[in-house]
Structure formats: structure tokens, C-alpha cells
TORBATI-68980 format. One record per residue (C-alpha): residue number from 1; x, y, z. Coordinates in nm, 2 decimals. Layout:
TORBATI-68980
+------+--------+--------+--------+
: resi :      u :      v :      w :
+------+--------+--------+--------+
:  NUM :      X :      Y :      Z :
...
+------+--------+--------+--------+
***
This chain:
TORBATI-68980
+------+--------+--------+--------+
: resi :      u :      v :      w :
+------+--------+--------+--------+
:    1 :   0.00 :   0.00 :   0.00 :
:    2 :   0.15 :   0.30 :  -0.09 :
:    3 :   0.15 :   0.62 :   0.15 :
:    4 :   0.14 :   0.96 :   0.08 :
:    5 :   0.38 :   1.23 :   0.20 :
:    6 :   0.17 :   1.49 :   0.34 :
:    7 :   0.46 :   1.73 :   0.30 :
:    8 :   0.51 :   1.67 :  -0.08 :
:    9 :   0.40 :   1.99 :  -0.25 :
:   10 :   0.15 :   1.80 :  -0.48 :
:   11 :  -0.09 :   1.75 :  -0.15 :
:   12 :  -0.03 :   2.09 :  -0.01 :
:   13 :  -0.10 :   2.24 :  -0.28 :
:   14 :  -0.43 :   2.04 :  -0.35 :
:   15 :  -0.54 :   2.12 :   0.02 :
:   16 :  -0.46 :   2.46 :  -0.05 :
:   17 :  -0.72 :   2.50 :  -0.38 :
:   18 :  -0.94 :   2.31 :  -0.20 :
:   19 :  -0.97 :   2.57 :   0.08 :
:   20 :  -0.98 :   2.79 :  -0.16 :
:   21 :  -1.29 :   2.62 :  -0.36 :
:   22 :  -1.43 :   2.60 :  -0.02 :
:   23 :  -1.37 :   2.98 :   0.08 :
:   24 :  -1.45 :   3.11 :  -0.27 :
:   25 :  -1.83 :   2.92 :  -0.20 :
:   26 :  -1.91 :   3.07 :   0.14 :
:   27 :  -1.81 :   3.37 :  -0.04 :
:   28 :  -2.06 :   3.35 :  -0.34 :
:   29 :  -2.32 :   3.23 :  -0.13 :
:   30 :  -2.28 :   3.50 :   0.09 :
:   31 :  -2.30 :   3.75 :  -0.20 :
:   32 :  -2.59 :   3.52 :  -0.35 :
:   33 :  -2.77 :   3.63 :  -0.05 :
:   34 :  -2.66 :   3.98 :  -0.02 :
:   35 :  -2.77 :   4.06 :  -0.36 :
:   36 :  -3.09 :   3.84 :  -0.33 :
:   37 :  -3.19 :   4.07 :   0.00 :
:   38 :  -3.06 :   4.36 :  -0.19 :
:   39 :  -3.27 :   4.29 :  -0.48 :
:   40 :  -3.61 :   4.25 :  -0.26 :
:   41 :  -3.55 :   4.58 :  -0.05 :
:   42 :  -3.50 :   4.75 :  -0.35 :
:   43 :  -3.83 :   4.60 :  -0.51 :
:   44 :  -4.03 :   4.66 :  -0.20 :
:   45 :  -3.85 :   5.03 :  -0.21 :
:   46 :  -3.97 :   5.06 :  -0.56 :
:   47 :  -4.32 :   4.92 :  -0.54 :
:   48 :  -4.36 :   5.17 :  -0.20 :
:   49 :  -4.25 :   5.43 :  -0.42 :
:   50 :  -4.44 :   5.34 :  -0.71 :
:   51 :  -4.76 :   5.32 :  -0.50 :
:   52 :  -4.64 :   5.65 :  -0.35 :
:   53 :  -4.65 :   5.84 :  -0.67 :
:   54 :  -4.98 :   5.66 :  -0.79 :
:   55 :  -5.14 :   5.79 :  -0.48 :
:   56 :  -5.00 :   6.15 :  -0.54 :
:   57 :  -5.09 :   6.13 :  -0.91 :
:   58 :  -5.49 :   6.06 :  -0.81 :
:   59 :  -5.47 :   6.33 :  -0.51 :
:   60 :  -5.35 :   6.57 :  -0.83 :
:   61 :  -5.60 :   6.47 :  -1.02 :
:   62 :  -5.83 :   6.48 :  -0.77 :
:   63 :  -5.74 :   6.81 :  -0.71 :
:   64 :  -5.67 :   6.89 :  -1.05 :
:   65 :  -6.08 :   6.82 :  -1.12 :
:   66 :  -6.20 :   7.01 :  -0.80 :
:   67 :  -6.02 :   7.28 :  -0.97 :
:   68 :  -6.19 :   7.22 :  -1.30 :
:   69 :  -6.48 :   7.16 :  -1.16 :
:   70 :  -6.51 :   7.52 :  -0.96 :
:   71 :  -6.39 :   7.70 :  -1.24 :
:   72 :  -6.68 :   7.57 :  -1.49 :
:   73 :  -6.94 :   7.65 :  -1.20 :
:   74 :  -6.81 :   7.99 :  -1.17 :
:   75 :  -6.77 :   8.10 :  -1.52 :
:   76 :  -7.14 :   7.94 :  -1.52 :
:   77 :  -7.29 :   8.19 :  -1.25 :
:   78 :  -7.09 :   8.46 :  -1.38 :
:   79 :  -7.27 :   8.38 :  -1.77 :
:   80 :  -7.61 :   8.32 :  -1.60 :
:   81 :  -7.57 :   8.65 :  -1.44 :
:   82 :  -7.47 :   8.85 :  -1.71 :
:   83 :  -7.73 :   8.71 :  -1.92 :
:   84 :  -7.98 :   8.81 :  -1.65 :
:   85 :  -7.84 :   9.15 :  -1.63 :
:   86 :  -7.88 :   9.17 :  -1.98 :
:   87 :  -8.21 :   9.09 :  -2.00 :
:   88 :  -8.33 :   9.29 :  -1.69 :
:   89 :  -8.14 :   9.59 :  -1.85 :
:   90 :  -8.36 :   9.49 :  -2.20 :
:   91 :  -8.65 :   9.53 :  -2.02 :
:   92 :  -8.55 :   9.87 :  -1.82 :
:   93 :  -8.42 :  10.04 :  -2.19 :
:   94 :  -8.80 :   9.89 :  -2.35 :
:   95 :  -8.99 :  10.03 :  -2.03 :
:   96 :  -8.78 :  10.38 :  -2.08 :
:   97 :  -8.86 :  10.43 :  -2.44 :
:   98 :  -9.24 :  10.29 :  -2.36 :
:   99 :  -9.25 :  10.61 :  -2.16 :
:  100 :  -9.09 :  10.82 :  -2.32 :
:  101 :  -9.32 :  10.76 :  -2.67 :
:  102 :  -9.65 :  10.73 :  -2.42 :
:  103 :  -9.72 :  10.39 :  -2.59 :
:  104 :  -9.99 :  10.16 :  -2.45 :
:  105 : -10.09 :  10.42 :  -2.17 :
:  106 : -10.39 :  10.66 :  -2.15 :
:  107 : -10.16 :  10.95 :  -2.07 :
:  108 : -10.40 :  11.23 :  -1.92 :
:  109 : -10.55 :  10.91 :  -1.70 :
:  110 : -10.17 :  10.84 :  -1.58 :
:  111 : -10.11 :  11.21 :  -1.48 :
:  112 : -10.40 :  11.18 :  -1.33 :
:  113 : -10.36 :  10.88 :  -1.15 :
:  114 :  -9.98 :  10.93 :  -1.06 :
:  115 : -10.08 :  11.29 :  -0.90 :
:  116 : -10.35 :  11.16 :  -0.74 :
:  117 : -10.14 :  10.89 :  -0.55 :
:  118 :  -9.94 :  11.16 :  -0.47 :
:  119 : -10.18 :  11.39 :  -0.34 :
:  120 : -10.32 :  11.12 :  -0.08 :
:  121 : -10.03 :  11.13 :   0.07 :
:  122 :  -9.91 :  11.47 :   0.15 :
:  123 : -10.07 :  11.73 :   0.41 :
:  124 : -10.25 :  12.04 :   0.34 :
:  125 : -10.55 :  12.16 :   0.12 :
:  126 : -10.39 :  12.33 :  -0.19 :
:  127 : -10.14 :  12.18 :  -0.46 :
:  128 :  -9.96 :  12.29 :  -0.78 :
:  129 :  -9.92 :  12.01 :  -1.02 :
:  130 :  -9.61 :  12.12 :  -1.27 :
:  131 :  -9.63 :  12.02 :  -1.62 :
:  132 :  -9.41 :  12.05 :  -1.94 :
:  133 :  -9.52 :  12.36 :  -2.09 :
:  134 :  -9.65 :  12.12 :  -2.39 :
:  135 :  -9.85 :  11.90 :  -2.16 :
:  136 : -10.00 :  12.19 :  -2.00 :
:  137 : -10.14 :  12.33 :  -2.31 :
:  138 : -10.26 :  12.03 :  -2.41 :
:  139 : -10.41 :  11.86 :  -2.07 :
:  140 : -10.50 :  12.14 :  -1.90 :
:  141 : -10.86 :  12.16 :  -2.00 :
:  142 : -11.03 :  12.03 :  -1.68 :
:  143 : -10.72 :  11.87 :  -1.55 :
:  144 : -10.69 :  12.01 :  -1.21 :
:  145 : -11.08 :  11.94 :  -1.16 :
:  146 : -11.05 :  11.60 :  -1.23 :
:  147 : -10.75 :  11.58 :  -1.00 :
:  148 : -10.90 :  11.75 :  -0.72 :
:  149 : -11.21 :  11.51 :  -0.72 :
:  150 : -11.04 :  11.22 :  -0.70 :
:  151 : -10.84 :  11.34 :  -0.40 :
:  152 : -11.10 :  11.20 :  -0.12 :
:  153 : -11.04 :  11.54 :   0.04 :
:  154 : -11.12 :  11.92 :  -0.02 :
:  155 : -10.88 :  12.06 :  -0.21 :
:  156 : -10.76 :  12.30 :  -0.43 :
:  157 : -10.50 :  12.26 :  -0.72 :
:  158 : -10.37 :  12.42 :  -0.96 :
:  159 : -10.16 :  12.35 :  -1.27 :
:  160 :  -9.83 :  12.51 :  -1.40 :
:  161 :  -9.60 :  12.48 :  -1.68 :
:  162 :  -9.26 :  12.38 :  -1.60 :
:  163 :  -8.96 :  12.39 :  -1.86 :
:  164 :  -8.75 :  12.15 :  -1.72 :
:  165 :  -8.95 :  11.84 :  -1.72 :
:  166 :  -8.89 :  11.72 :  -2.07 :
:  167 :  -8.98 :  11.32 :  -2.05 :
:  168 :  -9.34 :  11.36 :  -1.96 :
:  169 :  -9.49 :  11.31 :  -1.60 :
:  170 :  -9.55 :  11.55 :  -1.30 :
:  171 :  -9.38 :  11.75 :  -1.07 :
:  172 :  -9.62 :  11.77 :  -0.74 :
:  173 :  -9.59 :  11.96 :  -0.44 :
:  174 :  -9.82 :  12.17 :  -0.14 :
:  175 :  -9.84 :  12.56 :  -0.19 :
:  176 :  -9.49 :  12.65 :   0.07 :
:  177 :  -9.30 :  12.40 :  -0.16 :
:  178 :  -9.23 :  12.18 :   0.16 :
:  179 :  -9.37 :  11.85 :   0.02 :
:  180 :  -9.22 :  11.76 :  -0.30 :
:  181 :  -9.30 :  11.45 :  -0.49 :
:  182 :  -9.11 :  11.37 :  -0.83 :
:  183 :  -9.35 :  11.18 :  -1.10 :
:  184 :  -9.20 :  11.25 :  -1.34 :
:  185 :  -9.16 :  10.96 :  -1.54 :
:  186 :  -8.81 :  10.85 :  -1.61 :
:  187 :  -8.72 :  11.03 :  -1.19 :
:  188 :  -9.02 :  10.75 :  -1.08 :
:  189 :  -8.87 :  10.47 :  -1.31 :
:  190 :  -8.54 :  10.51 :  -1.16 :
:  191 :  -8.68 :  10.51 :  -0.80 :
:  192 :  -8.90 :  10.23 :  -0.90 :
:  193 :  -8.66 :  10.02 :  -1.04 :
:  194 :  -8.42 :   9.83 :  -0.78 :
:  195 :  -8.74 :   9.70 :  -0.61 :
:  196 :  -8.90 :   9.62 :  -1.01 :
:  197 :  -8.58 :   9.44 :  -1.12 :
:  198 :  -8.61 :   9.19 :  -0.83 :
:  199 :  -8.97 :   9.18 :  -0.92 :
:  200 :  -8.89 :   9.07 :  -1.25 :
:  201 :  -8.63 :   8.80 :  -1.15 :
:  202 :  -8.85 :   8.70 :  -0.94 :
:  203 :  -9.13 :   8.63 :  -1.17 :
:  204 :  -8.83 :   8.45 :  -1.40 :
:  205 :  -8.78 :   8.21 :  -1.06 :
:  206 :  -8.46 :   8.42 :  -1.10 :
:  207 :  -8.44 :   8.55 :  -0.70 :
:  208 :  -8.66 :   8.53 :  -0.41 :
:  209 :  -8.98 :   8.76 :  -0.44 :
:  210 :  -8.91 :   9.00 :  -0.20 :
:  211 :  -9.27 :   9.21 :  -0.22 :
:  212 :  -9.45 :   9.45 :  -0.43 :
:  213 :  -9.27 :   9.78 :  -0.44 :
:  214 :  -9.29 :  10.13 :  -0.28 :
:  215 :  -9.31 :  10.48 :  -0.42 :
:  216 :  -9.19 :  10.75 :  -0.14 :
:  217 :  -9.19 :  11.13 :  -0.22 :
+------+--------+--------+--------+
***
């Protein structure tokens, strides 16, 4: 049987690869595993991150749509409103030039009327009504009668010409000039017409009715 020298450089140097096939595993296992927990933090890291950015992508777009979303309903209101404007200001121009031609009225009957109203309401037994010098020449035939027997009261009034009222209506007021009412028609159309625009969006389900309106002196 033959032995081996365990000296001889043949077996030493055997020994010595085989440590170092030995070492050189440990080692790759090792680095096997390293890089297989390396790989699966980075995965988890990535799917975190991944999930991270999906979630901030849909609160963007979330937001991104609120955004959209509150624009569309403002630009809305602010079109419905100027369209309602615009046909509240329609009406107020076709109501101006209604007066102003004296269409669709009995005109004497709504000097009448408007004085009258006026008259009710004022102290004291003797008026001047104050007319454009062409409605005085051409209403004043009776006129103050008529007025003055509709009043409810005795009383006396009397008409004048007045220059400056140019768009048709009355200028009424007591004999000391202390109570003053404007009728004239385009100064009672302006008066009249914050209350009569809400009246009108109102009766277009526009706004809330908010009541009839009223004429003060």
C-alpha cells in the first residue's frame, strides 16, 4: 500500500485549492444572498415608491378636477348672471322708451292717477301740479278738476308749466314748496326700479320675491 507524503507539495497544494474552492463558495453564497436581499429591498423600495407616486398622481388629479370643476361653476354663475343682467337691463331700456313715446298708456289718466297717488299722501288743502309747458297746453282743460275730485279730500290745485320736465310726468308739491314728490316719469322709473328688477327676476324664478314695491316722495 502505498502512503502519501503529506509534505510533498503535490498535497499541499491540493489542500490549498481546495480551501480555496471552499472559501471562494461561502463567499458566493454570501453574496448570492446579499444581492438576493438587496434585490427585494430595492423591489419593496420601488413598489412603496411606485404606490407613492400613484397615490399622489390621483390626489393631483383629484385636485386637478376640484379645480376644473369650480372654475366651470363659476364661469357658469358669472354667464347666468350676465345674461340676466342683460335681459333685466332689455326690459329697463324697453320700459324707458315705452315712456318716453306714451305707448300703450292713456296719458292724461296716468297724470291723473300718478298725482292723485301723490296727493293722498301729503298734508295740506292746496297743490300745484307742474307740467311741461307742452303737456300743460294740451291737458289742461279740466285737468286740475278732475285731480282734485279724486283726492278724497277738499282741495284745491292748480296747474303750472314747468320747462325742465322734458320726459313727460308730473312734478307735485303743497303751496310753501315743503312736500315735494317727483313723478316724473323717467325720476319715478329710476326710483321704482331696484325693487321692479327683483320683481322681475323674481317672476323669471330668477331670485326670491321680496314684495310688491314702494313709491316714497
Amino acid at each position: 500500500m502505498a502512503f502519501t507524503n503529506s509534505d510533498s507539495p503535490e498535497v499541499l497544494r491540493e489542500e490549498i485549492l481546495a480551501d480555496a474552492r471552499r472559501e471562494s463558495d461561502e463567499i458566493l453564497r454570501h453574496a448570492r444572498e446579499e444581492a438576493d436581499d438587496l434585490l427585494a429591498k430595492a423591489a419593496a423600495e420601488a413598489e412603496q415608491i411606485r404606490q407613492g407616486l400613484r397615490a399622489q398622481t390621483r390626489a393631483e388629479a383629484a385636485r386637478r378636477r376640484e379645480l376644473v370643476l369650480a372654475g366651470v361653476a363659476v364661469e357658469a354663475a358669472r354667464r347666468r348672471s350676465a345674461r340676466v343682467e342683460f335681459v333685466l337691463q332689455s326690459v329697463r331700456q324697453a320700459t324707458r322708451q315705452k315712456l318716453l313715446a306714451r305707448d300703450g298708456f292713456d296719458y292724461q289718466e296716468t297724470i291723473i292717477a300718478l298725482t292723485v297717488e301723490a296727493l293722498r299722501r301729503m298734508a295740506g288743502d292746496m297743490f300745484v301740479v307742474r307740467l311741461s309747458p307742452a303737456d300743460h297746453a294740451a291737458l289742461d282743460n279740466g285737468l286740475a278738476e278732475k285731480i282734485a275730485q279724486r283726492i278724497g279730500r277738499p282741495s284745491t290745485v292748480v296747474i303750472h308749466d314747468d320747462p325742465t320736465i322734458e320726459d313727460g310726468g308730473a312734478i307735485i308739491q303743497d303751496r310753501e314748496g315743503r312736500q315735494i314728490w317727483d313723478n316724473r316719469f323717467l325720476s319715478r322709473l329710476e326710483r321704482l326700479w331696484p325693487e321692479l328688477r327683483r320683481q322681475i327676476a323674481a317672476g323669471a324664478r330668477l331670485v326670491a320675491h321680496r314684495g310688491a314695491p314702494e313709491d316714497d316722495p
